[in-house]
Each structure stands twice: as structure tokens, then as C-alpha cells.
C-alpha positions in Angstrom: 12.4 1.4 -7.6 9.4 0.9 -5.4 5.8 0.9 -6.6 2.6 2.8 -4.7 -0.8 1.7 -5.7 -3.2 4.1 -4.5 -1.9 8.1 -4.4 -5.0 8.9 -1.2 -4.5 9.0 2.4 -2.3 5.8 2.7 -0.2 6.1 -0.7 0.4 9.9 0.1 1.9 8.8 4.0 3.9 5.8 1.9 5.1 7.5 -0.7 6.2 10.8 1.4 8.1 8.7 3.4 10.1 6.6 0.9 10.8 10.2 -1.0 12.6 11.1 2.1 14.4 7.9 2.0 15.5 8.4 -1.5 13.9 5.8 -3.2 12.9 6.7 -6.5 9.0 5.5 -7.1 6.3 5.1 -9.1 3.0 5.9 -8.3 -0.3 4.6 -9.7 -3.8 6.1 -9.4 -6.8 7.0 -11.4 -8.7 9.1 -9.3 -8.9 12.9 -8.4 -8.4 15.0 -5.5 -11.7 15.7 -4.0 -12.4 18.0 -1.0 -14.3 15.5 1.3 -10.9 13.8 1.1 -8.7 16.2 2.2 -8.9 15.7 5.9 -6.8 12.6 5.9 -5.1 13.0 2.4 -2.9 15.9 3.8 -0.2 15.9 0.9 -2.5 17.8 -1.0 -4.0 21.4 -0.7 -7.4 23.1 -2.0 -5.8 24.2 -5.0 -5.6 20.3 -6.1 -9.0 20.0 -6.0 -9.7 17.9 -9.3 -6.1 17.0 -10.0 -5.0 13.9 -11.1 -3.9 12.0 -7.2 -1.0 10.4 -8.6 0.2 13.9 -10.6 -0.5 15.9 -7.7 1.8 13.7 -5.3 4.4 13.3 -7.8 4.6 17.3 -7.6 5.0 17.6 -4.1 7.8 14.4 -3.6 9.1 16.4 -6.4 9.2 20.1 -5.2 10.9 18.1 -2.3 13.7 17.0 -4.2 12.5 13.2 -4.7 12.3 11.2 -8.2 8.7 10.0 -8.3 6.8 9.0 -11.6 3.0 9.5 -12.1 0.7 6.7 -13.8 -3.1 8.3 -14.1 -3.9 4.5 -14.3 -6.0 2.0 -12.6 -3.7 -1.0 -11.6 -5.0 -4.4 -12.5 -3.1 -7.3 -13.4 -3.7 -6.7 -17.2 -1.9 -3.3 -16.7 1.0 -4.0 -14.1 3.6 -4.8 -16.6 3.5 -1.7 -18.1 3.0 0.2 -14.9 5.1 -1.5 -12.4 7.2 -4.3 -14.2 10.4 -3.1 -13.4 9.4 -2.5 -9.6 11.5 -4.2 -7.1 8.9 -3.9 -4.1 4.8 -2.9 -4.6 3.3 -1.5 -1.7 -0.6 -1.4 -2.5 -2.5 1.4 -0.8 -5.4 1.3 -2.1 -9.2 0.7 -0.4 -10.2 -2.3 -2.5 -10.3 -5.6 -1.0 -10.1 -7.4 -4.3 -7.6 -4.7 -5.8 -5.4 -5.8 -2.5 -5.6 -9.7 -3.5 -4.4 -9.3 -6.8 -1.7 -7.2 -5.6 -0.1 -9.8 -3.4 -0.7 -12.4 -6.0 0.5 -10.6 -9.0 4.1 -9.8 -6.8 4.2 -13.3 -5.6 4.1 -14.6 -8.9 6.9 -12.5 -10.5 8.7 -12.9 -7.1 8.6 -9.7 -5.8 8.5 -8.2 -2.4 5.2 -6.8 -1.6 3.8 -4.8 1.3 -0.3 -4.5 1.7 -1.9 -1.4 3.4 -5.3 -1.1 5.0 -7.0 1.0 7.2 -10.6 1.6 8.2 -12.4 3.4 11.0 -10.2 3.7 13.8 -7.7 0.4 13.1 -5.3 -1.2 10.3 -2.8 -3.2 9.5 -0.1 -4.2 7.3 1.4 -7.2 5.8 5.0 -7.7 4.2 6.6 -10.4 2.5 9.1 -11.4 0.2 9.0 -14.0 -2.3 8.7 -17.5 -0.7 7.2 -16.3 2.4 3.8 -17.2 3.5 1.0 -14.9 1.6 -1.6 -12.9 1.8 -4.0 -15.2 1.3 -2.5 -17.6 3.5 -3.9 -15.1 6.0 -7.0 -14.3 4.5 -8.0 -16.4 2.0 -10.3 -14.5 0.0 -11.0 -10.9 -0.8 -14.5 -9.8 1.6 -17.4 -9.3 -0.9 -19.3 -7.2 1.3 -16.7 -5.0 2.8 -17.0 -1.2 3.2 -15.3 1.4 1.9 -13.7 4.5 3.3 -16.1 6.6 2.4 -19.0 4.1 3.5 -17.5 3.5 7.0 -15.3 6.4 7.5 -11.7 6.8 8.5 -10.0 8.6 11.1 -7.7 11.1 9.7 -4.4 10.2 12.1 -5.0 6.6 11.5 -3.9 6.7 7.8 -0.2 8.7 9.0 0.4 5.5 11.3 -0.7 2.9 9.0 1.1 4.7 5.8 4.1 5.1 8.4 4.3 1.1 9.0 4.2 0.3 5.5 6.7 2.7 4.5 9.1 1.3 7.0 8.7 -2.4 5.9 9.1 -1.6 2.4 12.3 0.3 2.8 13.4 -2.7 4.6 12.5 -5.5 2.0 14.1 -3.1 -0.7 17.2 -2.9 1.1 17.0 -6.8 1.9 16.9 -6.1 5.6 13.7 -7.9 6.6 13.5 -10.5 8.8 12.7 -13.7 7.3 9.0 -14.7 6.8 6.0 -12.9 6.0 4.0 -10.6 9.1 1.1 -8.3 9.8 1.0 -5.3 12.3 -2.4 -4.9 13.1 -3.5 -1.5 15.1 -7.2 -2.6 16.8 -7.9 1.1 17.6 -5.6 4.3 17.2 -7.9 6.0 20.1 -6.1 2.7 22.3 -2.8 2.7 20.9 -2.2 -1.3 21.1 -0.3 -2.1 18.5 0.3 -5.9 17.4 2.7 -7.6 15.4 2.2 -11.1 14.0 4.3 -13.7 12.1 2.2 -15.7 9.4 3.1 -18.7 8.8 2.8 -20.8 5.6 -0.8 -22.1 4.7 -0.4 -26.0 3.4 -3.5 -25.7 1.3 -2.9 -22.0 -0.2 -2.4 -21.4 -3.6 1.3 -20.5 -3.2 2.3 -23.6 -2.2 0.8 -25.2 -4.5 2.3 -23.3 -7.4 5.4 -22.5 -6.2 
């Protein structure tokens, strides 16, 4: 079983995707389906205006013949047992910086493969690992305390179809163990440019996960 954190315009592209694959999921949100939304959350129609996300998405992977189970729940790492404990991969797709940190350290710990989805603006990128690769905060270190959110800076509706797309692919791939080895981002600078890159991370001496591993 695979995870989704986040049931918006990246989890809906995610979890569509891995549905199609036959995955069976999980999927974890607390918010509601708003209309200013809709443009780039396109796995949900008027009618789901003020829905639970995670409910509404489940319906559709559902109606489509997929297995998907709906948490109307905030994930934190008080409440991942009981949502996603028996997950074998967590993709997050959610637009919170911190939310995203906790995420990779939470899987890391419990030695679980982990994919992290962002997007913003016109660009994004995603990160995989699996457990005793490099991290996500051997990349980044710490979570941005003054970073914007989507609806502060905006998001270009397509973007969120390429990014959710990526991450999709990688997960499918660390669930079926057919990742190459290490951790990696593919970053996309500017979906109006199309230049795609794709990064191996290597091991940070002084992170955190080397230190506990």
C-alpha cells in the first residue's frame, strides 16, 4: 500500500496515477474542496464544492475501479501510525514546508521509502529515496520559515499534472523495488521553458541521518 499526504492538485495527479497502476492507497487530508481551487485540482467537479478532499478523491479512484481509503485527517507525526503505519511508500503532497520535513523524517525513521512533492509558480520538483539513501534534509536542511503558499504565490494549473506525474512514477518504482540506488530530485525551473533536471543527492556527513542511523 502506498500513502498520499495531501488530496489537492498534487495528491489528486499522484494518487490518479497510482490507481491506474493498481496500487491500493491511502489518502490523507483535512481540507475541503473549494472553488478557487478547482483550476489545478481537476479530479474534482463543482458538485464537490465543500467535500471532504480526501473523500471526494477516494470516490472518483473508486468509480474507476481502484481501492483507495479516505483519512479526513491532518497528518503529523503524532497521527501517522494510525493513518499510514502499514504504508510501504509515503508520497507527501502537501504545500507545507514543515509538513514536508517531517514527512521524510518520519519514513526515514521507520525505514520506509518516501517520495516529496512540491510545486509553486511555474516550477517543482521531487525527491525520492529509500531507506539508507541520502535525505531530504541532506538537501535542504531545514524547512523555510518564510516560504509562500500556493495560494500566496500562485500556481500554474499544468504545472501540478507534471510534478504529480514525476512523483507518481518514482513511487511506483520504489514500491516495486525498481529504483536506482540512492536518493534524487527532478527539479522543473519553469514549465513555460520545459528544462527539466535530474539530480543525484548524495549523503550529508553532518545530517541527522547519519548520525542516527
Amino acid at each position: 500500500m502506498i500513502a498520499v499526504i495531501g488530496a489537492g492538485g498534487l495528491g489528486g495527479p499522484i494518487a490518479l496515477s497510482l490507481a491506474d497502476a493498481g496500487i491500493p492507497l491511502t489518502v490523507i487530508d483535512d481540507d475541503r474542496v473549494e472553488l478557487g481551487n478547482l483550476h489545478r485540482q481537476i479530479q474534482f467537479a463543482e458538485a464537490r464544492i465543500g467535500d471532504a478532499k480526501a473523500e471526494a478523491l477516494a470516490a472518483v479512484i473508486a468509480a474507476g475501479g481502484g481501492d483507495c481509503t479516505a483519512h479526513v485527517a491532518r497528518w503529523t507525526p503524532t497521527t501517522a501510525e494510525a493513518l499510514c503505519g502499514d504504508a510501504e511508500v509515503i508520497v507527501d503532497g502537501s504545500d507545507d514546508p514543515v509538513t514536508k520535513f517531517a514527512v521524510a523524517r518520519w519514513a526515514r525513521q521507520r525505514r520506509r521509502a518516501y517520495v516529496i512533492a512540491s510545486a509553486l509558480r511555474y516550477g517543482g520538483n521531487v525527491f525520492a529515496a529509500a531507506h539508507g539513501d541520502a535525505c531530504y534534509a541532506c538537501l535542504f536542511e531545514d524547512p523555510p520559515l518564510d516560504a509562500p503558499t500556493c495560494a500566496q504565490a500562485g500556481i500554474l494549473g499544468p504545472l501540478v499534472g507534471w510534478v504529480g506525474g514525476v512523483a507518481a512514477q518514482l513511487a511506483l518504482a520504489l514500491w516495486r523495488h525498481q529504483q536506482a540506488a540512492g536518493a534524487s530530485i527532478w527539479i522543473l525551473d519553469d514549465l513555460r521553458r520545459g528544462d527539466v533536471r535530474q539530480l543525484a543527492i548524495a549523503v550529508r556527513a553532518d545530517c541527522e541521518c547519519q548520525v542516527t542511523r
